[in-house]
C-alpha positions in Angstrom: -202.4 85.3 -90.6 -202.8 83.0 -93.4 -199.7 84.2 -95.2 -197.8 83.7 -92.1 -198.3 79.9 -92.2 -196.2 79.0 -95.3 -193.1 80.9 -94.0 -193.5 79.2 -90.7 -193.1 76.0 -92.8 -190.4 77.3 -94.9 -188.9 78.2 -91.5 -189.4 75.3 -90.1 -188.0 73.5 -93.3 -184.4 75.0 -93.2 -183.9 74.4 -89.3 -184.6 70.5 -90.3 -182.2 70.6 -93.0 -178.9 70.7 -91.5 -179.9 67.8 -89.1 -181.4 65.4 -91.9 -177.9 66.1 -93.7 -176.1 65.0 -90.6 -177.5 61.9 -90.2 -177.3 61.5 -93.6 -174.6 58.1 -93.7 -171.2 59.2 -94.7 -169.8 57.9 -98.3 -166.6 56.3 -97.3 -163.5 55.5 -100.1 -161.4 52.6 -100.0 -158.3 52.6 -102.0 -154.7 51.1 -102.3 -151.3 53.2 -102.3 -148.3 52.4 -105.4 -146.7 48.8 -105.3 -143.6 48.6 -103.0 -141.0 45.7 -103.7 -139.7 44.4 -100.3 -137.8 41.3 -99.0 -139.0 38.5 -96.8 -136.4 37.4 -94.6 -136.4 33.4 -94.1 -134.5 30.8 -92.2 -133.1 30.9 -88.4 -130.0 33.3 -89.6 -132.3 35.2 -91.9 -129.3 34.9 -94.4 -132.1 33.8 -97.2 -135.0 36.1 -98.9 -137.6 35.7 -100.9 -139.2 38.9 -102.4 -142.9 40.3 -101.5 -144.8 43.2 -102.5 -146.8 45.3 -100.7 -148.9 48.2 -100.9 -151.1 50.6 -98.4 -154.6 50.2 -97.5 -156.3 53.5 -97.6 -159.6 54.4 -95.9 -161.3 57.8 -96.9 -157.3 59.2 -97.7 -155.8 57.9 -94.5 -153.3 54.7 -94.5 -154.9 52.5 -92.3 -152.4 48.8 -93.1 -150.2 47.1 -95.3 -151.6 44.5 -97.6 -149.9 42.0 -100.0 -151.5 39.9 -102.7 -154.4 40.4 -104.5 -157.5 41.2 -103.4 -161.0 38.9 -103.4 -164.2 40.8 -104.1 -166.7 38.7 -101.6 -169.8 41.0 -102.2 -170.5 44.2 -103.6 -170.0 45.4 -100.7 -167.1 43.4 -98.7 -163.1 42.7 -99.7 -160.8 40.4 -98.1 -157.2 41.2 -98.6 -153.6 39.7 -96.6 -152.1 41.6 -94.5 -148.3 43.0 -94.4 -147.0 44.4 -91.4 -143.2 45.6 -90.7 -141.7 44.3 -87.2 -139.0 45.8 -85.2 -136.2 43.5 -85.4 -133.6 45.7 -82.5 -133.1 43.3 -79.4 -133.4 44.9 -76.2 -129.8 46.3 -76.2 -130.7 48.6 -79.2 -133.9 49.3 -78.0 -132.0 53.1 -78.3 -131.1 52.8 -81.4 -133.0 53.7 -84.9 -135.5 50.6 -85.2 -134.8 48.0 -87.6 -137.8 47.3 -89.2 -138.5 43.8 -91.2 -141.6 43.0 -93.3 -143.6 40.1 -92.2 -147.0 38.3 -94.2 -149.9 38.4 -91.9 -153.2 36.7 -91.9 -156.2 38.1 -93.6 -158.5 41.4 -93.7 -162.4 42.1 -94.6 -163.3 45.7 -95.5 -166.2 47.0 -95.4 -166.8 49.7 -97.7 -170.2 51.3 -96.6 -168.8 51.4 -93.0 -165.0 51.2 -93.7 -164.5 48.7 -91.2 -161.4 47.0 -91.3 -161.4 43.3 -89.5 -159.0 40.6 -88.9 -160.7 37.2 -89.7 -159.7 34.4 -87.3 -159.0 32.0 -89.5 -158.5 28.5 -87.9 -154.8 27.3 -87.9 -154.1 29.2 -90.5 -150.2 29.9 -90.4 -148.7 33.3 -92.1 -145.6 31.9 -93.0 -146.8 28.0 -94.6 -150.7 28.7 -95.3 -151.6 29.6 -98.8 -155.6 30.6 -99.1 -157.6 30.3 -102.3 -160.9 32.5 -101.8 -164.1 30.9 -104.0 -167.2 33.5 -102.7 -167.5 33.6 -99.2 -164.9 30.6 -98.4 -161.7 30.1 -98.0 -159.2 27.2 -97.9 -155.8 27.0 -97.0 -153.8 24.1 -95.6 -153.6 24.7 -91.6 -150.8 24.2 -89.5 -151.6 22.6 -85.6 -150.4 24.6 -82.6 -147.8 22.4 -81.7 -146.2 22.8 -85.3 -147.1 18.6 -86.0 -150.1 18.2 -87.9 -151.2 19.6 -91.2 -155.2 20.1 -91.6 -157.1 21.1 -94.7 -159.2 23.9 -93.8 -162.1 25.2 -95.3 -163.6 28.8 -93.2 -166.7 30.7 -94.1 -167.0 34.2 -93.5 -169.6 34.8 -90.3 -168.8 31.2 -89.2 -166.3 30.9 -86.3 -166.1 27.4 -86.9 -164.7 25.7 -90.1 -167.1 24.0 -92.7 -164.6 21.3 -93.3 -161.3 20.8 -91.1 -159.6 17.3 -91.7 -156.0 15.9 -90.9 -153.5 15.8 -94.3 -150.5 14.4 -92.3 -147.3 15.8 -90.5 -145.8 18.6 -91.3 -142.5 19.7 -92.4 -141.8 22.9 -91.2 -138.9 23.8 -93.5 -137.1 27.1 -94.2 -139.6 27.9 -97.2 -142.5 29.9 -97.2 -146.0 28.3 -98.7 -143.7 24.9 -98.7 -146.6 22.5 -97.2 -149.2 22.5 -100.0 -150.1 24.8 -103.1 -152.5 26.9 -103.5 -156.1 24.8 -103.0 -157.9 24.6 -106.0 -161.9 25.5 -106.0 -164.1 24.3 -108.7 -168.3 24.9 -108.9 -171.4 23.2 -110.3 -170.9 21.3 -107.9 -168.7 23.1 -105.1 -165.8 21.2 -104.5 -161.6 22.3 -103.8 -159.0 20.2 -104.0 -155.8 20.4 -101.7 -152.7 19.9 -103.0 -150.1 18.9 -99.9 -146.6 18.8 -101.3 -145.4 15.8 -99.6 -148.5 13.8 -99.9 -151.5 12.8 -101.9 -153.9 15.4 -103.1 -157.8 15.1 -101.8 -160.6 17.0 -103.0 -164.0 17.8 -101.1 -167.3 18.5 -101.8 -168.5 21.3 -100.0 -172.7 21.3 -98.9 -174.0 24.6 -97.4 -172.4 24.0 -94.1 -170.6 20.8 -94.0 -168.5 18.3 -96.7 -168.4 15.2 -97.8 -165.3 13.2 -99.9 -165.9 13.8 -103.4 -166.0 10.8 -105.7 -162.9 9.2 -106.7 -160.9 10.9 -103.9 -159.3 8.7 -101.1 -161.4 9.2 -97.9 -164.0 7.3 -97.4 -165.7 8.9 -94.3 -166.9 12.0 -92.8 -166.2 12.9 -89.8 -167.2 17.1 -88.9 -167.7 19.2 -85.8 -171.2 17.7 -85.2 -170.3 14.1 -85.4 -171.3 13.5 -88.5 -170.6 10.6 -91.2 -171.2 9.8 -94.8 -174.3 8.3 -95.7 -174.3 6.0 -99.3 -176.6 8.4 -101.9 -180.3 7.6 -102.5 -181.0 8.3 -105.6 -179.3 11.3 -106.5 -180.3 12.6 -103.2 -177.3 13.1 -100.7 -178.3 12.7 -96.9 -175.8 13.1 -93.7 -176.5 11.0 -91.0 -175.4 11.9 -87.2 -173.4 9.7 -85.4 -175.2 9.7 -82.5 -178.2 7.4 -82.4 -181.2 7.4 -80.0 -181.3 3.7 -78.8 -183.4 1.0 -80.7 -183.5 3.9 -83.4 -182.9 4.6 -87.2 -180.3 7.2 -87.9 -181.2 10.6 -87.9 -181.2 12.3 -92.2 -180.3 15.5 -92.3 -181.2 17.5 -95.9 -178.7 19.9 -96.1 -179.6 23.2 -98.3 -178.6 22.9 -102.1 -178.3 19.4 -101.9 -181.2 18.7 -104.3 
């Protein structure tokens, strides 16, 4: 009997086996396809084009979108790429006919690698055609564009945040026939965090960026702060920055806020 007992484990052993294995996560591969040179169509009669390269987004062998640009490492673990997509350009008359497709510039895409999830970010006014983003670790900023077409916002987004970390009004925008034609590229800098934004038709302003909210750099133009919490600039104690909310309990002093990596 007592021989029995270490088969019965063995035995035991290999019927486990299989169902550790699958359980066992599976390794995923992300990859991109060859660069493809395509054309951008612009203006109302599409008679103009400006030229835009694209390439497949690959999970585990499969072609799972169209990507253009370079791509921003955010972790280890987590990419963010721009999307490419081709629309079907037939009008409803030719609906029989073989489709005419036209590539487009999307918005942007995380991927995962450990679970090869691939996401579209919501990105906050952020328009395919004028928005240019500049990626510095987990933020982005790109000059928005309002819904009414109007106003031009500089944005600042943070991945996991559905609101922005800065969002404040550049001016009007123009709206012509060229893509990226309301501000370049923003421009990031660290030690201390700041990005600069760079409309075309306007002055440049630059932003300090705090954890979660922002504050006017030194030497730019604006003066005040004004965020999604009501919040304004406070004058520097030391070298100490504070944010004070705008709302005030009555007969009180206003509220200091430390904000992390402030110090």
């Amino acid at each position: 009997m007592q021989l029995r007992k270490p088969y019965a484990a063995l035995l035991v052993l290999l019927l486990l086996t299989p169902l550790v294995a699958a359980n066992k996560p599976k390794a995923h591969v992300i990859s991109f396809g060859k660069t493809m040179a395509v054309k951008l169509f612009l203006g109302p009669d599409e008679a103009q084009t400006a030229p835009m390269k694209v390439r497949a987004l690959y999970v585990d062998a499969k072609p799972k979108e169209f990507v253009t640009g370079e791509v921003h490492e955010v972790t280890d673990r987590l990419l963010v790429v721009r999307r490419a997509y081709r629309l079907n350009n037939n009008l409803p008359e030719e609906e029989g006919k073989s489709a005419n497709w036209v590539w487009e510039r999307g918005g942007w895409l995380m991927v995962d690698r450990l679970t090869a999830r691939v996401t579209q970010l919501a990105l906050v006014e952020f328009d395919p055609f004028y928005s240019q983003a500049s990626w510095f670790r987990d933020y982005v900023a790109y000059c928005g564009v309002s819904d009414s077409g109007e106003k031009l916002s500089a944005v600042v987004m943070q991945l996991g945040r559905k609101k922005p970390v800065l969002k404040k009004e550049l001016g009007t925008a123009i709206q012509n026939e060229s893509p990226d034609s309301e501000c370049d590229a923003p421009v990031w800098e660290k030690k201390p965090t700041r990005v600069t934004f760079l409309p075309k038709h306007g002055e440049k302003q630059t932003f300090s960026i705090f954890g979660h909210a922002w504050d006017a750099a030194p030497g730019s133009e604006e003066e005040s702060l004004q965020g999604e919490h009501g919040l304004r600039e406070m004058p520097m104690v030391g070298e100490r920055k504070f944010i004070a909310c705008a709302m005030v309990a009555q007969g009180g002093e206003p509220l200091l806020i430390r904000l992390p990596g402030s110090f």
